[in-house]
ZAMARGU-4260 file (C-alpha; in steps of 0.2 Angstrom, whole numbers, plus 5000, padded with zeros to 4 digits):
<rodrens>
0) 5037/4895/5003 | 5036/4911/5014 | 5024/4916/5026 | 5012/4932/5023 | 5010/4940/5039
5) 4991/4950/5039 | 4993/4970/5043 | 4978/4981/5049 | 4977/4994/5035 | 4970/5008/5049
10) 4970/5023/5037 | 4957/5016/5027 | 4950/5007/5040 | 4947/5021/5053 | 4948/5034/5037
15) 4934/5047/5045 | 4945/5048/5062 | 4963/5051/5053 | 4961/5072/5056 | 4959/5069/5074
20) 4977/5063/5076 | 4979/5059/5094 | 4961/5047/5096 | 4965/5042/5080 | 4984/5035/5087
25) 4972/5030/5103 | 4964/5016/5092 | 4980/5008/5093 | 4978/5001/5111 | 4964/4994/5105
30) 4970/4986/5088 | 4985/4979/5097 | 4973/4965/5106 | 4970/4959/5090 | 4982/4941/5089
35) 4979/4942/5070 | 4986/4957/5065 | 5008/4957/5064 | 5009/4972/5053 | 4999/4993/5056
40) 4998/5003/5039 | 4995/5021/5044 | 4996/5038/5038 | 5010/5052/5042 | 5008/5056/5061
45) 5012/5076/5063 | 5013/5075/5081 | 5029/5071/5090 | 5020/5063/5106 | 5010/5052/5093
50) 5025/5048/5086 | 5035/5042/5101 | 5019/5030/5104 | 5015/5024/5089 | 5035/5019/5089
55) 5033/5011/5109 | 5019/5000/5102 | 5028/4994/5085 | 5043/4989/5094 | 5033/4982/5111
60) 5025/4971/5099 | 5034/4969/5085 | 5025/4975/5072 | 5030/4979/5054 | 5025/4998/5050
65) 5020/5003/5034 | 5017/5025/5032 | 5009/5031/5018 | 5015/5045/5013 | 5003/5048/4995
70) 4989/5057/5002 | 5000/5070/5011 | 5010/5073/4995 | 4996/5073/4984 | 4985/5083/4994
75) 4998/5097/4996 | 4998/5097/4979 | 5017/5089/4976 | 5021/5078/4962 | 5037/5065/4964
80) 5036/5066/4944 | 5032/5084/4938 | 5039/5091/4925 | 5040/5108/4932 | 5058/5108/4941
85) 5053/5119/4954 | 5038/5110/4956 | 5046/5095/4958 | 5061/5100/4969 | 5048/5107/4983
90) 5040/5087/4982 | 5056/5080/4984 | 5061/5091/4999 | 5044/5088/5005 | 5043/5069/5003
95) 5061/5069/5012 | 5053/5077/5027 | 5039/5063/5027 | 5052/5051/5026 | 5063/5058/5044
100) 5045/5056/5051 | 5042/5040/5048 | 5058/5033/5052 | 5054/5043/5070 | 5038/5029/5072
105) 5050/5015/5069 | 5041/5009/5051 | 5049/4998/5039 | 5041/5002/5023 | 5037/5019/5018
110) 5022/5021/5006 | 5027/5034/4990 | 5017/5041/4974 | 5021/5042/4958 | 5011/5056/4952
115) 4999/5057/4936 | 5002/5051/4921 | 5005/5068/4909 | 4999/5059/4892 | 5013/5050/4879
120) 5021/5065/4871 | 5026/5069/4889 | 5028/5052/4898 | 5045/5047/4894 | 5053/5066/4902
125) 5043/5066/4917 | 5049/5046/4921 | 5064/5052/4921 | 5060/5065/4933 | 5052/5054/4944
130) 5069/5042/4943 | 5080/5057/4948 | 5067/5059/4962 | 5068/5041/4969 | 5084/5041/4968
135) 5084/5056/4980 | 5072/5048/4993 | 5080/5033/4993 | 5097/5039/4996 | 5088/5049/5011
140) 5079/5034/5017 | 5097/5025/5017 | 5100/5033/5033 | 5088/5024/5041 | 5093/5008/5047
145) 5079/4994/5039 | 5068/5006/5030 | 5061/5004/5012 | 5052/5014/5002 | 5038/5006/4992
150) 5029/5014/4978 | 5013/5004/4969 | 5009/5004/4952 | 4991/5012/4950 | 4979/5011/4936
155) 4985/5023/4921 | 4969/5022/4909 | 4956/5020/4922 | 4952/5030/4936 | 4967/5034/4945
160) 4976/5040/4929 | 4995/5038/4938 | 5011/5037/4928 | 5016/5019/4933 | 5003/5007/4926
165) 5003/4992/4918 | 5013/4980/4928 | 5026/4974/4913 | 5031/4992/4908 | 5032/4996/4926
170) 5046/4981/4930 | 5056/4984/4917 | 5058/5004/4920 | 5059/4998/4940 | 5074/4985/4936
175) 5086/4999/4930 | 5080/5010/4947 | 5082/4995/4959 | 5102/4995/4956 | 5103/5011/4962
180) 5091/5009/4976 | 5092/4994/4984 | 5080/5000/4998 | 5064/5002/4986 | 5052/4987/4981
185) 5035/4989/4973 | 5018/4988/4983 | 5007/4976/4971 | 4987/4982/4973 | 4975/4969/4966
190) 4961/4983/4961 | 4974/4994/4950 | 4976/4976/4940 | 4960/4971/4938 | 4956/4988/4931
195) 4966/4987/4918 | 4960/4969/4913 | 4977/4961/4918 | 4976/4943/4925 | 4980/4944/4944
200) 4990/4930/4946 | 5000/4934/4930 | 5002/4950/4936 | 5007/4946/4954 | 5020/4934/4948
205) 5027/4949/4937 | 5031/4960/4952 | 5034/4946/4966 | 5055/4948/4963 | 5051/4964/4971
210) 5037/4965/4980 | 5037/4968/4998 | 5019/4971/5002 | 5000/4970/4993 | 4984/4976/4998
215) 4969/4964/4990 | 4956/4977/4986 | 4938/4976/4979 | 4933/4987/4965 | 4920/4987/4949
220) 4927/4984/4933 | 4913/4987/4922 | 4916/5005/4914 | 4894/5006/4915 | 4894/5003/4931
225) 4892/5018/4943 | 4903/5011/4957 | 4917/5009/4942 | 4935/5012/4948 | 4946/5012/4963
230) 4933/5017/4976 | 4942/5004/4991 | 4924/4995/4991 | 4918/4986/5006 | 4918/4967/5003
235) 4903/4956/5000 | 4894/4946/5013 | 4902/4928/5020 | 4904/4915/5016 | 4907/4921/4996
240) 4908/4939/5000 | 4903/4942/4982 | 4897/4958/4977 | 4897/4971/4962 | 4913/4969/4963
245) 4927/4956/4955 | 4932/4950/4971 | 4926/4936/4981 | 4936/4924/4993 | 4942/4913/4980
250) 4951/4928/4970 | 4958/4933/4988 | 4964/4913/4991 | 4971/4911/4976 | 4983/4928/4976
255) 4989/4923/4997 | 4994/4904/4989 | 5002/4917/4975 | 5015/4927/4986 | 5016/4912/4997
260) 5022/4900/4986 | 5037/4913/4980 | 5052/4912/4990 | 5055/4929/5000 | 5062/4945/4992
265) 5079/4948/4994 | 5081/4963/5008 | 5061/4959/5013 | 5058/4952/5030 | 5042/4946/5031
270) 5029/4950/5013 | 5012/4956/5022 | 4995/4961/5015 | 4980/4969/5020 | 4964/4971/5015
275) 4958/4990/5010 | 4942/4994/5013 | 4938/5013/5018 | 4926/5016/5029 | 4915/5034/5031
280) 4910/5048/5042 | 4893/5037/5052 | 4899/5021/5049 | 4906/5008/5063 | 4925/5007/5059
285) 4927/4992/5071 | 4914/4982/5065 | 4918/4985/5047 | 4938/4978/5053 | 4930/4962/5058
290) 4921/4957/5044 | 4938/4961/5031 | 4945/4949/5048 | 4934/4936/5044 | 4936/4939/5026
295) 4955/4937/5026 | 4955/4923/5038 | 4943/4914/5026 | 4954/4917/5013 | 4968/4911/5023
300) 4957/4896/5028 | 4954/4893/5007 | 4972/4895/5004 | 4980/4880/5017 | 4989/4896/5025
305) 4993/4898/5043 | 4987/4914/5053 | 4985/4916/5071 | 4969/4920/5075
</rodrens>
């Protein structure tokens, strides 16, 4: 058994307030008074001063970091996996610099993309550009004393469309990777798998050898549907929280027993998850962080896990 330790995912959380980087790093005096919470997931933080106290808060209380890096390479336009070589060695240098950052806030797991799947004919040249790349970044994360590198397997017929999809392909191009970079491990996202009709805990106990985080995530998997695909969905209402979406407190029980019940990954500290819902220009971020609270505590609750509340 291990014990899963609950992060605050506050890019998703506090999504609307992210541009406004210094109020946006202000939340996290207020966040910290949450018991619940041992792990922040965060975006890239440009600002040196925000930097310096983001890294005086996760070390006052202990926190594991996580720092997504994907929406700042994507939105520049990067791709860890393209397979124009100039292209692709202005992501690497870029993805490089993201990685010194997030060192600089004292994280432990850095966030990476993969980049989009370019169709079959293409696939197999553009993994192995995408392998040269991780090679690169983890050789540059190496320097940092306990920090990983995580990349998640996305949906590749879906929505998202990324280059690592289904969960089985994905471990077995990642096993050959992994003896060369012993500081990556996958981040396991339920919303990705249930979009491609893959069983969750099936799934989950594929990528657990390497997992080092998840995020349970709602989403509609009808293809009819108009909400369909990766949306980071709110959750439905207690004490079910069922909604047009797959995911109720059972599914969220049922995948903490999961990841507990595996021993811990070789090189991982502490597994943690959070739960990613996005919230939206209008709407009230801290009241929407308290009910995915309550939500992940029930599940917690259903599971027979302890939490501190």
């Amino acid at each position: 058994m291990q014990k899963i330790l609950p992060s605050l995912h506050m890019l998703e959380l506090f999504f609307p307030l992210v541009p406004t980087e210094s109020f946006f790093v202000g939340l996290l005096d207020e966040a910290r008074r949450i018991p619940f919470y041992k792990g922040l997931e965060l975006p890239e933080i440009l600002e040196k001063q925000n930097r310096d106290t983001v890294r005086r808060i996760v070390e006052e209380d202990g926190y594991q970091l996580t720092v997504w890096s994907s929406p700042s390479i994507t939105e520049n336009g990067y791709n860890l996996a393209s397979l124009d070589g100039e292209l692709r060695e202005k992501s690497v240098e870029f993805a490089i610099e993201m990685i010194k950052n997030a060192a600089d806030m004292g994280t432990t797991n850095i966030g990476i993309p993969c980049g989009p799947d370019p169709g079959d004919a293409d696939r197999p040249e553009a993994l192995k550009g995408l392998s040269d790349s991780y090679h690169r970044m983890s050789a540059a994360a190496a320097e940092f004393e306990g920090v990983h590198l995580t990349f998640e397997p996305l949906d590749r017929y879906a929505h998202k469309k990324q280059i690592l999809g289904p969960i089985r392909e994905v471990i077995e191009w990642f096993e050959v990777l992994k003896k060369d970079c012993p500081n990556m491990y996958i981040h396991w996202d339920s919303a990705h798998e249930a979009l491609g009709n893959i069983d969750l805990v099936e799934s989950m106990k594929v990528a657990l050898p390497y997992m080092a985080q998840f995020h349970i995530c709602n989403c509609v998997t009808d293809p009819t549907h108009p909400y369909y695909g990766d949306w980071h969905m709110d959750i439905g209402m207690p004490p079910e929280y069922r909604n047009w979406g797959y995911l109720d407190v059972n599914v969220a029980a049922e995948l903490l027993r999961t990841a507990a019940q595996a021993g811990k990954v070789e090189g991982v500290k502490n597994t943690h998850v959070a739960v990613e819902v996005r919230t939206h220009k209008g709407n009230d971020c801290w009241k929407t962080e308290r009910g995915v609270r309550e939500f992940l505590m029930a599940a917690y609750d259903r599971a027979g896990l302890e939490y501190d509340r």
